[in-house]
Backbone bond lengths (Angstrom), bond angles and torsions (degrees), N, CA, C in turn:
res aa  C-N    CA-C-N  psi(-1)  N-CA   C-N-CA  omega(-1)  CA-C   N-CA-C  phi
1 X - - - 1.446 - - 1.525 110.36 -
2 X 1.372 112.13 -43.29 1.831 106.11 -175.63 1.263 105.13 -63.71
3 X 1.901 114.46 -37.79 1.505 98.07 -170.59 1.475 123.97 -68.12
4 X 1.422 103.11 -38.48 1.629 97.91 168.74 1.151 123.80 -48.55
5 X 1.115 114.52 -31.79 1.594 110.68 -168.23 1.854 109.83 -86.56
6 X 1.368 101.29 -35.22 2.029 102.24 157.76 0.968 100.16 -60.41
7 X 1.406 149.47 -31.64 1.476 134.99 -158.28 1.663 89.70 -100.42
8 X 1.015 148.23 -53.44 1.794 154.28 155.96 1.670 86.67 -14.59
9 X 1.798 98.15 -93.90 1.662 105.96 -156.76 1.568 110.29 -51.58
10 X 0.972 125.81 -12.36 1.858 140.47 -170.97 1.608 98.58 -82.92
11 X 1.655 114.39 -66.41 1.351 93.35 176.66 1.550 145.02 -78.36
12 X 1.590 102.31 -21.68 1.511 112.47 135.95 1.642 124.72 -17.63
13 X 1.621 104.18 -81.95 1.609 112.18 -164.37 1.557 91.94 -59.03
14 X 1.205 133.51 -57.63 1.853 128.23 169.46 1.475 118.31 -31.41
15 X 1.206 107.95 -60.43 1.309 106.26 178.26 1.762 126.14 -54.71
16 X 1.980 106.49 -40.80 1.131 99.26 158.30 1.741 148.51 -75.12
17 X 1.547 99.27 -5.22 1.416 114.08 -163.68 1.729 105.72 -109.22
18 X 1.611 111.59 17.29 1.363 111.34 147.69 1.127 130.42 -34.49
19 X 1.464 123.58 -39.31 1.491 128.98 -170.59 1.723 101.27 -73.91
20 X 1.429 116.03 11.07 1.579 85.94 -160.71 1.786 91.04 -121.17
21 X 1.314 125.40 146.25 1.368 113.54 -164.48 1.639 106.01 -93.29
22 X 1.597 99.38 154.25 1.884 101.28 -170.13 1.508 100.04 -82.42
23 X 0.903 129.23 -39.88 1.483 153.47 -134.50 1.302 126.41 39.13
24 X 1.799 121.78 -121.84 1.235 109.20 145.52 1.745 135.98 -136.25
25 X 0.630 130.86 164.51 1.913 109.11 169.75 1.128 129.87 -2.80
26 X 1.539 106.79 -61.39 1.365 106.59 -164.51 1.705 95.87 -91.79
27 X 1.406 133.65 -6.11 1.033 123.78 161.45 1.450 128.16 -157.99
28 X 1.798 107.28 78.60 1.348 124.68 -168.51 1.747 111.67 -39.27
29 X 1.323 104.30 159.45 1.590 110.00 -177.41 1.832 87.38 -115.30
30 X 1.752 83.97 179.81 1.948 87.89 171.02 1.151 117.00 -44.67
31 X 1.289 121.01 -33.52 1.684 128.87 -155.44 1.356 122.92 -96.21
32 X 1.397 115.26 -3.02 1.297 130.37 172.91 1.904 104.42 -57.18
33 X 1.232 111.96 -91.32 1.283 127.38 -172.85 2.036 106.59 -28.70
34 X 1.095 91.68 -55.49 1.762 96.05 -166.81 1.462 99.34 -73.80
35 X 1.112 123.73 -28.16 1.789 123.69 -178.05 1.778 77.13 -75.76
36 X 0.724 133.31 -123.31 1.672 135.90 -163.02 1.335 141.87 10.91
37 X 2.068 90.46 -34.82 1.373 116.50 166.77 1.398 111.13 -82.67
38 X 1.316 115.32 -40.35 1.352 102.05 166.68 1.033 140.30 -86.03
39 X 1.315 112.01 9.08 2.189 128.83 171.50 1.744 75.01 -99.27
40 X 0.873 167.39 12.56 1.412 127.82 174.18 1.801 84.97 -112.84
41 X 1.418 108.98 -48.77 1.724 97.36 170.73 1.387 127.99 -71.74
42 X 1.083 112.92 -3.55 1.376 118.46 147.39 1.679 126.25 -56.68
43 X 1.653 112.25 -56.98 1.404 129.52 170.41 1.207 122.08 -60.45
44 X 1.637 106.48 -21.26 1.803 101.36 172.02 1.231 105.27 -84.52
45 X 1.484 105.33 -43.62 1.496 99.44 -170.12 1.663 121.64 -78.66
46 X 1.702 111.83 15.15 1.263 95.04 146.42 1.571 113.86 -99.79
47 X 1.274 120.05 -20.28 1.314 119.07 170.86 1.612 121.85 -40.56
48 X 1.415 96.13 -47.15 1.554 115.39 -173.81 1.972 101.08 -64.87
49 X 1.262 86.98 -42.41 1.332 87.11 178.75 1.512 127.07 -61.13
50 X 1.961 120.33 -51.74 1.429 130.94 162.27 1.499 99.00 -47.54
51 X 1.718 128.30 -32.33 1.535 76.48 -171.73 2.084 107.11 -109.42
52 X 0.828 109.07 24.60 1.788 123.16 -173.89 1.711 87.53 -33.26
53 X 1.037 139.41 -40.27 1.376 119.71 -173.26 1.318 114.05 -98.77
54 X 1.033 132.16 7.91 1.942 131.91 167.07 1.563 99.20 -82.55
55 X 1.410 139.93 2.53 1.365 132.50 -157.25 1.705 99.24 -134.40
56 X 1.567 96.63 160.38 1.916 90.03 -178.55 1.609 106.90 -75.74
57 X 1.166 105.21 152.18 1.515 126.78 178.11 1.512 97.41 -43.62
58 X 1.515 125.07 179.38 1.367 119.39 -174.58 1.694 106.76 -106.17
59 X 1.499 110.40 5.33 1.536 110.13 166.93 1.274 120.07 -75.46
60 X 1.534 106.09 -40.00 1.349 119.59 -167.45 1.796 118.47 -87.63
61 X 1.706 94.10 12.99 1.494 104.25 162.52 1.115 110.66 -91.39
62 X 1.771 100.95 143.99 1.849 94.00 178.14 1.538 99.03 -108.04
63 X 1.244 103.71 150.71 1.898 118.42 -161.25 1.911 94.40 -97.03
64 X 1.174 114.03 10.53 1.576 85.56 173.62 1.220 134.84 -49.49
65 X 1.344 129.72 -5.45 1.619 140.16 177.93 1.223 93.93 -103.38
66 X 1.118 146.99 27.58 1.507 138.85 -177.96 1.682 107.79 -71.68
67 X 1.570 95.49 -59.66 1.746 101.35 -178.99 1.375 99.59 -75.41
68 X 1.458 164.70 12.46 1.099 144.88 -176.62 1.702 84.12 -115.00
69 X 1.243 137.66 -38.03 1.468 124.51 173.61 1.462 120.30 -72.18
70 X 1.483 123.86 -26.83 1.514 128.62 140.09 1.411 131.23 -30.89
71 X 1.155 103.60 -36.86 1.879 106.34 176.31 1.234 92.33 -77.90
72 X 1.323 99.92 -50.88 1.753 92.66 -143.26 1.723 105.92 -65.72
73 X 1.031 105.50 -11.11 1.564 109.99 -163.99 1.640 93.34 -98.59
74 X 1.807 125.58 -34.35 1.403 127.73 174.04 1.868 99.11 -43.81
75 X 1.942 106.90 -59.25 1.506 110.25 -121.68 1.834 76.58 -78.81
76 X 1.341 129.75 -27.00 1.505 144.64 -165.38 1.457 92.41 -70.20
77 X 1.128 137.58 -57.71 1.583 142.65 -161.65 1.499 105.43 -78.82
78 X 1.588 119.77 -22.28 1.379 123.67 175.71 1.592 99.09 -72.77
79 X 1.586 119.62 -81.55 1.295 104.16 149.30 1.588 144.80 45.40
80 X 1.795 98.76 -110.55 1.470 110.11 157.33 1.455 116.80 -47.65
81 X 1.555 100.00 -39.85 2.086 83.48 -175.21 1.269 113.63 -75.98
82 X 1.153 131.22 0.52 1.347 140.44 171.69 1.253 137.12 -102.49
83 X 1.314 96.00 -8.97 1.956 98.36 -161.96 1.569 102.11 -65.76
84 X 1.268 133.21 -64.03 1.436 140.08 -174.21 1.234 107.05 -40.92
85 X 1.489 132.79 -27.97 1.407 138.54 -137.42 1.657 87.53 -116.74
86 X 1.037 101.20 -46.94 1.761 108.40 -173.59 1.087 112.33 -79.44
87 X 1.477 125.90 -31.22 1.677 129.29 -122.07 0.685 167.29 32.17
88 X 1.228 151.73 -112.12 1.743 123.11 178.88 1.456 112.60 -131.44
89 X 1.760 119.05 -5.70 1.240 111.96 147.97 1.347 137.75 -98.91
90 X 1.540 95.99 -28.88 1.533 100.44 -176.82 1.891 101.77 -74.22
91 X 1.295 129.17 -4.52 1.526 135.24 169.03 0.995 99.05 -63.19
92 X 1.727 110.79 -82.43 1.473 135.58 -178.06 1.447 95.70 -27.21
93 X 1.567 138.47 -63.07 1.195 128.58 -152.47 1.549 114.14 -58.95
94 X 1.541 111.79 -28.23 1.459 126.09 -144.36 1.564 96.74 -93.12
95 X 1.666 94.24 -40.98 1.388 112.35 -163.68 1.490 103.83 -39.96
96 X 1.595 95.15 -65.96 2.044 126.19 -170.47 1.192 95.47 -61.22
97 X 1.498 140.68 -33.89 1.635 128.30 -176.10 1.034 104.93 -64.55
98 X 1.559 99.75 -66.08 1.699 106.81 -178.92 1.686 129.55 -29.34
99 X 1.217 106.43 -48.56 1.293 132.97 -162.53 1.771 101.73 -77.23
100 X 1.438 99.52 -43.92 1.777 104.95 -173.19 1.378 104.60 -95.06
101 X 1.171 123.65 -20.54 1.648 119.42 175.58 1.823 118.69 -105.59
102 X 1.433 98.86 -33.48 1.693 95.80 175.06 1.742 103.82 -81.50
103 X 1.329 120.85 -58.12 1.131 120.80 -166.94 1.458 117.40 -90.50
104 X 1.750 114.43 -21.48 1.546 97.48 173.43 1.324 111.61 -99.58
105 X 1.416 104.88 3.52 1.549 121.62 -176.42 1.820 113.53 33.80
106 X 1.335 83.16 58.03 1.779 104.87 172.75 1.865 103.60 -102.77
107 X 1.457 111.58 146.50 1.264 130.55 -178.35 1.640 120.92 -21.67
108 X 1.344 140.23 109.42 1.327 106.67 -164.30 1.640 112.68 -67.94
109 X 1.023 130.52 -40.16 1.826 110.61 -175.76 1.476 112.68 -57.88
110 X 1.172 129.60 -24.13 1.653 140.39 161.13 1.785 111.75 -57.61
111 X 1.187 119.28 -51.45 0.987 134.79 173.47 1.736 102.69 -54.62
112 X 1.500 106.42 -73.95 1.513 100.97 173.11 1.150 131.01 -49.36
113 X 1.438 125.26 -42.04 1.220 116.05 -174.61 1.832 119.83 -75.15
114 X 1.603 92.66 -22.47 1.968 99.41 157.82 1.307 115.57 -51.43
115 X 1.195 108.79 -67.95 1.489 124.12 -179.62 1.637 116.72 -19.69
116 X 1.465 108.27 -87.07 1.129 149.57 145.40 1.762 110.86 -7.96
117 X 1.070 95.43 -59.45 1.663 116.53 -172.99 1.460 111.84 -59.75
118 X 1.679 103.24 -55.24 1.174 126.65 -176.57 1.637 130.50 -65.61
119 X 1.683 83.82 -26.55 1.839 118.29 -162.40 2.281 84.16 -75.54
120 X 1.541 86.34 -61.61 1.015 78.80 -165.47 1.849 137.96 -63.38
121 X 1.582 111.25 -30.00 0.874 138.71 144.15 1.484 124.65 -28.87
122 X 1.723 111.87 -54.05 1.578 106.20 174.03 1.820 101.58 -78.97
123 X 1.365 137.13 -29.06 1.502 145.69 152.47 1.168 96.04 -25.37
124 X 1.272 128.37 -80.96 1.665 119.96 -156.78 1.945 102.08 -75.24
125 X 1.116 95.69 -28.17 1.453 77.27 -178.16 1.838 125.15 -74.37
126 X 1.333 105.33 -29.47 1.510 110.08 -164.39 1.948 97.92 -94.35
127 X 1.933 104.39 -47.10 1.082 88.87 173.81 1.711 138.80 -90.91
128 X 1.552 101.53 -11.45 1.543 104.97 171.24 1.372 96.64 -91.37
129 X 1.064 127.33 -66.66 1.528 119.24 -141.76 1.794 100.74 -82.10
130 X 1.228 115.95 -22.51 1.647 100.67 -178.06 1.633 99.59 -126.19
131 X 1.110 104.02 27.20 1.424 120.82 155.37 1.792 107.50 42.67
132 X 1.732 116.27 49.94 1.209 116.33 -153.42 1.479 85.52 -106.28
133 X 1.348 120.78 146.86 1.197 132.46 172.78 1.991 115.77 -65.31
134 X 0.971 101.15 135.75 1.921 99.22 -170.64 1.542 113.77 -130.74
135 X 1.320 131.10 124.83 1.375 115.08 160.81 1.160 116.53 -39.36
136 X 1.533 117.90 133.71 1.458 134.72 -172.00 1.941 107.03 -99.09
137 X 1.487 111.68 -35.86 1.755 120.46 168.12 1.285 87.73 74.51
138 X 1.481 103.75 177.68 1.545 135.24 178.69 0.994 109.21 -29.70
139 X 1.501 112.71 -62.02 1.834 107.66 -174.54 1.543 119.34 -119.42
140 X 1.449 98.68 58.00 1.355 116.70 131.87 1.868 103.63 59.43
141 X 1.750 100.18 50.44 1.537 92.27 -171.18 1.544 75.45 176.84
């Protein structure tokens, strides 16, 4: 069942990301990276698929992680609807709190200062040092 559905959501995201160009080797376009990610989740998810019967049926899984993959998938989906709107640190910040204090339910000043730490760290790296363009959000940062 999962693999079909990587192989479903895989040819979907392909089908929509025509608009974006591959280029070539020696000089990838937008569309390189995400076409790649989705031929490799494509390839698992037929893997996943050949082997659907070496694994237990899906009754005989027990769901105790059910609500801890619920957050994480809530506080992640809040996130995406926000990033452009927020931008890309004050997201990033919320994202890593969220994630280390709601769902790993680690200390909050530990939690923050990961967050924070991390936020800033991928900041200097993508937007100073590889000079990558970033949603800036409401306030302009």
């Amino acid at each position: 069942m999962g693999g079909g559905a990587f192989i479903l959501i895989g040819a979907l995201v392909l089908s929509m990301s025509d608009d974006l160009p591959f280029g070539t080797l020696a000089s990838p376009g937008a569309g390189m990276m995400p076409k790649l990610v989705i031929g490799a989740m494509l390839a698992f998810g037929l893997v996943l698929l050949a082997r659907a019967r070496g694994g237990p049926a899906l009754a005989a899984i027990a769901w105790d992680d059910f609500p801890h993959a619920v957050r994480l998938i809530a506080i992640t989906a809040a996130c995406v609807a926000v990033y452009t709107w927020l931008g890309f640190i004050i997201t990033m910040s919320l994202l890593l709190f969220g994630l280390t204090c709601v769902v790993e339910r680690k200390p909050i000043i530990s939690a923050a200062l990961f967050s924070l730490g991390v936020t800033g760290f991928a900041y200097g790296l993508f937007r100073v040092a590889l000079k990558s363009p970033l949603p800036q959000g409401v306030l302009w940062f």
